[in-house]
C-alpha positions as CSV (number, residue, x, y, z in Angstrom):
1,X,16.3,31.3,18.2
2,X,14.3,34.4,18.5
3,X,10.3,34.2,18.2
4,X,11.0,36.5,15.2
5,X,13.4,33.9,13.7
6,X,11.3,31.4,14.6
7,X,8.1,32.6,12.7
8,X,9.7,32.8,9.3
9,X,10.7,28.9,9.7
10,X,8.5,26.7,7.7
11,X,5.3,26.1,10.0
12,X,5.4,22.9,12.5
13,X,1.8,22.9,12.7
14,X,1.7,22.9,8.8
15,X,3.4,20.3,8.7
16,X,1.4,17.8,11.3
17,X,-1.5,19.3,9.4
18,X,0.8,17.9,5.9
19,X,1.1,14.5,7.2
20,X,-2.5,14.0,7.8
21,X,-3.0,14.9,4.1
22,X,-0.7,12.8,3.2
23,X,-1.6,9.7,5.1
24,X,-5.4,10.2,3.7
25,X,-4.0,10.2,0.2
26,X,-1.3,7.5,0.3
27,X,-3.1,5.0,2.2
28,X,-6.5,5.7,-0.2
29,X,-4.4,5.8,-3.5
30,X,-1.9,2.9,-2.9
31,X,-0.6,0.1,-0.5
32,X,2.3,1.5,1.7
33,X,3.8,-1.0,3.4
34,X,6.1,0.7,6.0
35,X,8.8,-1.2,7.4
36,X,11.2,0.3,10.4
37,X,9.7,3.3,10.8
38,X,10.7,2.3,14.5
39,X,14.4,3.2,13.8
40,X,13.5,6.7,13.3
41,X,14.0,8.7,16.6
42,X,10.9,9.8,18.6
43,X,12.4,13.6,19.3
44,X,15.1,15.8,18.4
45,X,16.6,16.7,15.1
46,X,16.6,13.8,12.4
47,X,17.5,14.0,8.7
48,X,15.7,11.6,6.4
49,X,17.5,11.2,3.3
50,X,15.8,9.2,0.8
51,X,16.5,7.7,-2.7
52,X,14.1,9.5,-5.8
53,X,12.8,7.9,-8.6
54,X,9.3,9.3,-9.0
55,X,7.7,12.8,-8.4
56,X,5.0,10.8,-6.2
57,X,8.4,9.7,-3.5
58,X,7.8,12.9,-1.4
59,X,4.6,12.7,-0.9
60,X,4.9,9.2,0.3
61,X,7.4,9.9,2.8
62,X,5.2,12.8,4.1
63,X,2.6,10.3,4.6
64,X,4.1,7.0,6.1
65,X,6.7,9.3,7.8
66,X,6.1,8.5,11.9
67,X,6.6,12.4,12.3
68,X,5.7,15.6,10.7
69,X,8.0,16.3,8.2
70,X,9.0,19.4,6.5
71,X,10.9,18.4,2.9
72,X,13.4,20.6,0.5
73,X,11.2,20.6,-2.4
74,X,13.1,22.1,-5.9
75,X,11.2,25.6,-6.6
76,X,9.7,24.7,-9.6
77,X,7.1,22.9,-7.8
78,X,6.3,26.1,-6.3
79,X,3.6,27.0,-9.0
80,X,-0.2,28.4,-9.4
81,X,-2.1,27.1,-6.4
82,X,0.5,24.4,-5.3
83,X,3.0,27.7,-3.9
84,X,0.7,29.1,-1.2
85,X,0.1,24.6,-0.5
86,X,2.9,23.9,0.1
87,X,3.8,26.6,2.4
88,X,0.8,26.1,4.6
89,X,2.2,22.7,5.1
90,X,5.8,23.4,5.9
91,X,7.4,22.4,2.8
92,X,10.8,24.5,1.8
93,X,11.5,26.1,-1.4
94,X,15.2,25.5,-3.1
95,X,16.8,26.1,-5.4
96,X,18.9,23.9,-6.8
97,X,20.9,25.7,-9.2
98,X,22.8,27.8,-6.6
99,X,23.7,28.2,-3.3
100,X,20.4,29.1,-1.4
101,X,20.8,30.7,1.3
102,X,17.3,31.3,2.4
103,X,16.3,28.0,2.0
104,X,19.8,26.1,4.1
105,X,18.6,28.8,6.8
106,X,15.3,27.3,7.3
107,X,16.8,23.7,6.7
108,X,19.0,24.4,9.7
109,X,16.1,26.3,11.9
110,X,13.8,23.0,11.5
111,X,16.7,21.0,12.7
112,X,17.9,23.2,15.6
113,X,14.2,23.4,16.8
114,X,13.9,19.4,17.0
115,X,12.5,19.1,13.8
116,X,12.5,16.4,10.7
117,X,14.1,17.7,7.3
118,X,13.7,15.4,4.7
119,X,15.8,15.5,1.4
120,X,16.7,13.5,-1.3
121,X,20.3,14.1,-1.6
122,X,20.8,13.3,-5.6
123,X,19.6,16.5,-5.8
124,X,16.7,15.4,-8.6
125,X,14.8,12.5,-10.3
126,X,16.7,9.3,-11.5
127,X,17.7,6.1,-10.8
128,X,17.4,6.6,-7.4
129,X,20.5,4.5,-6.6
130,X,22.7,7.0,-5.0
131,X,25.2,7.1,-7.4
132,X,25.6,10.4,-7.2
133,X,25.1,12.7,-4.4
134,X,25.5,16.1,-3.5
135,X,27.0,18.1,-0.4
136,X,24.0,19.6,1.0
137,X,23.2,16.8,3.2
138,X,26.7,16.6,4.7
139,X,26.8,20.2,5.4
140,X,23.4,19.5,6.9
141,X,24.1,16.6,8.6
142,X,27.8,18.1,10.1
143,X,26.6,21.6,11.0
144,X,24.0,20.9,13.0
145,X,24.8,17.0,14.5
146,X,21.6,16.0,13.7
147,X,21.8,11.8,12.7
148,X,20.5,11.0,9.7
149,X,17.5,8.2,8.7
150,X,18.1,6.4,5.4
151,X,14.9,5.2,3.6
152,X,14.5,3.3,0.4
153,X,10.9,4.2,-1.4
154,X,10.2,1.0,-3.5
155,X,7.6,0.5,-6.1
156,X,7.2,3.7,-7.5
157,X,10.0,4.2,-10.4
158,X,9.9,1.0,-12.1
159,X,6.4,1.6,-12.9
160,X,6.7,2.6,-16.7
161,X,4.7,3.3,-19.8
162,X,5.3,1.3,-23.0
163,X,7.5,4.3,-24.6
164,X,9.8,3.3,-21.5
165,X,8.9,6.9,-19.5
166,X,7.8,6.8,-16.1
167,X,4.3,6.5,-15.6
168,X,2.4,9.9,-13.9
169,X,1.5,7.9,-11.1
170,X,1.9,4.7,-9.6
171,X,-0.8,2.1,-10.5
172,X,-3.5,2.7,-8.2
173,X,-3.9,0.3,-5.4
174,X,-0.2,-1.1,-6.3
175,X,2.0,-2.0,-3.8
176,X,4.7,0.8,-2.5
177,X,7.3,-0.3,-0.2
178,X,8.8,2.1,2.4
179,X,11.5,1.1,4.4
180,X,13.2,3.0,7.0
181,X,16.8,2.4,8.1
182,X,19.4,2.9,11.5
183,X,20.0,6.6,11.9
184,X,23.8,7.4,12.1
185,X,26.2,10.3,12.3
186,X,27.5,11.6,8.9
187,X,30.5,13.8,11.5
188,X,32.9,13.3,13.7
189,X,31.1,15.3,16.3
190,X,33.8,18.6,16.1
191,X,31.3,20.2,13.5
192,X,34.3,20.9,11.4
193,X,32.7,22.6,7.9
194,X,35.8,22.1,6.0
195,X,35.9,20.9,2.4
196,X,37.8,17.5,3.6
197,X,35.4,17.3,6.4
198,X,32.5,17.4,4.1
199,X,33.8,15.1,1.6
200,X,34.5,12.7,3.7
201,X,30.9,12.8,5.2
202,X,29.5,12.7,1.9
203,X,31.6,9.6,1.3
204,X,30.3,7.9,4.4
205,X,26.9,8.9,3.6
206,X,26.5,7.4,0.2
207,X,28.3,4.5,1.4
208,X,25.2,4.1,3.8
209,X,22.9,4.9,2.0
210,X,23.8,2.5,-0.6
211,X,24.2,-0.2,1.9
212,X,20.6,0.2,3.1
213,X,19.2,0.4,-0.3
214,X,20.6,-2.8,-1.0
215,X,19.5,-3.8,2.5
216,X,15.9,-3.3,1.6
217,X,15.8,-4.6,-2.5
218,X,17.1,-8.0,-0.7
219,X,13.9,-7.5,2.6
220,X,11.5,-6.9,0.1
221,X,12.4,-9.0,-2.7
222,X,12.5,-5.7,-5.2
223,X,16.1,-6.7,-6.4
224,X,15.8,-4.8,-10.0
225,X,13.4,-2.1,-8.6
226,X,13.4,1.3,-7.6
C-alpha cells in the first residue's frame, strides 16, 4: 500500500485517540463488564462482528474494545458536528443501501494494515439475534483472511420505555455486559470470492455467531436479553 493509499484510510491514531473517548464515557456513564477480551488477538488484522440492539452498542465496543477500533458506521450518522467527529476518530462512512465502494476499500485497507474493523453484520438495529445477516462480512472476512471476533453486547436493548420503544440510552450506572468470543476463519483459506464461497461463509458465520450469543445469555445469566 502506497503512503498515498495509505493517508486516505481512516486515521489509526484517530482511532487510539477514539478509544480513549470512549473508555472515559463508557466506564463514567455505565458498568461494562468485559469478559474475554483476552480471545481477541494482540496484532494483525481482526474482524469484530457484533450483535446490535441499541444505537449506544458501537460506542461500547469502541470503548471496552482491547484495541483501537475503526467501525462501519451507516452514513446517516454522519451529520452536523458528529461528520468531521467521527472522521478524526477513524470511523467509516457506509452506505448501506448500495454497494459502496469507497467505504469496502477502506474496510479492506484497515485490515491489510493490521488493523481492527468492527461491524455489525445485520446490517441495522433489531433484535440483535443474528437472524439475519448480510454478505459484507464474509466478503470481508474471505478476501482478506482476516479471523473474525464474535462479541455479544448485553444490557443495552432490553432497556425499554413504557410505550415498549427502546429507551435513548441505557439507565445510567446500569449494568452492560460485553463479552468477547474465539476468533475463527469464516474461509477456506483459497480466498475464493465466489457467490457459493460466500454463502457458505455467511452460513458458518451466523452459525457462530449465534452459538456464541447463546454462549454468553447462558455466562451472564441474560437468557431473554439483548
Amino acid at each position: 500500500m502506497t503512503a498515498t493509499a495509505d493517508a486516505e484510510l481512516p486515521s489509526a491514531a484517530g482511532a487510539v485517540v477514539g478509544r480513549g473517548i470512549g473508555i472515559g464515557l463508557m466506564y463514567g456513564l455505565w458498568r461494562p463488564r468485559v469478559l474475554g477480551a483476552w480471545r481477541i488477538p494482540s496484532a494483525g488484522p481482526v474482524i469484530l462482528a457484533g450483535n446490535h440492539s441499541h444505537n449506544v452498542d458501537g460506542p461500547m465496543l469502541i470503548g471496552t474494545s482491547p484495541r483501537p477500533l475503526h467501525f462501519l458506521v451507516k452514513k446517516e450518522a454522519f451529520i452536523g458536528p458528529l461528520d468531521p467527529f467521527l472522521r478524526s476518530i477513524g470511523q467509516l462512512k457506509v452506505d448501506r443501501e448500495s454497494a459502496d465502494r469507497t467505504a469496502i476499500t477502506h474496510a479492506l485497507g484497515v485490515l491489510k494494515r493490521g488493523g481492527m474493523l468492527g461491524i455489525f453484520p445485520e446490517g441495522t438495529r433489531g433484535e440483535g439475534d443474528f437472524a439475519s445477516l448480510r454478505s459484507g462480512l464474509a466478503y470481508f472476512a474471505v478476501r482478506s483472511g482476516a479471523p473474525i471476533v464474535p462479541v455479544a453486547v448485553l444490557g443495552t436493548g432490553e432497556q425499554r420505555r413504557a410505550d415498549g420503544r427502546p429507551r435513548a440510552l441505557p439507565r445510567l450506572r446500569s449494568r452492560i455486559d460485553v463479552v468477547f468470543g474465539d476468533p475463527f476463519q469464516a474461509g477456506d483459506g483459497s480466498g475464493r470470492r465466489t457467490r457459493g464461497a460466500l454463502d457458505e461463509a455467511t452460513v458458518l458465520i451466523q452459525k457462530r455467531l449465534g452459538e456464541h450469543l447463546g454462549s454468553a445469555r447462558r455466562l451472564t445469566g441474560r437468557h431473554n436479553e439483548t
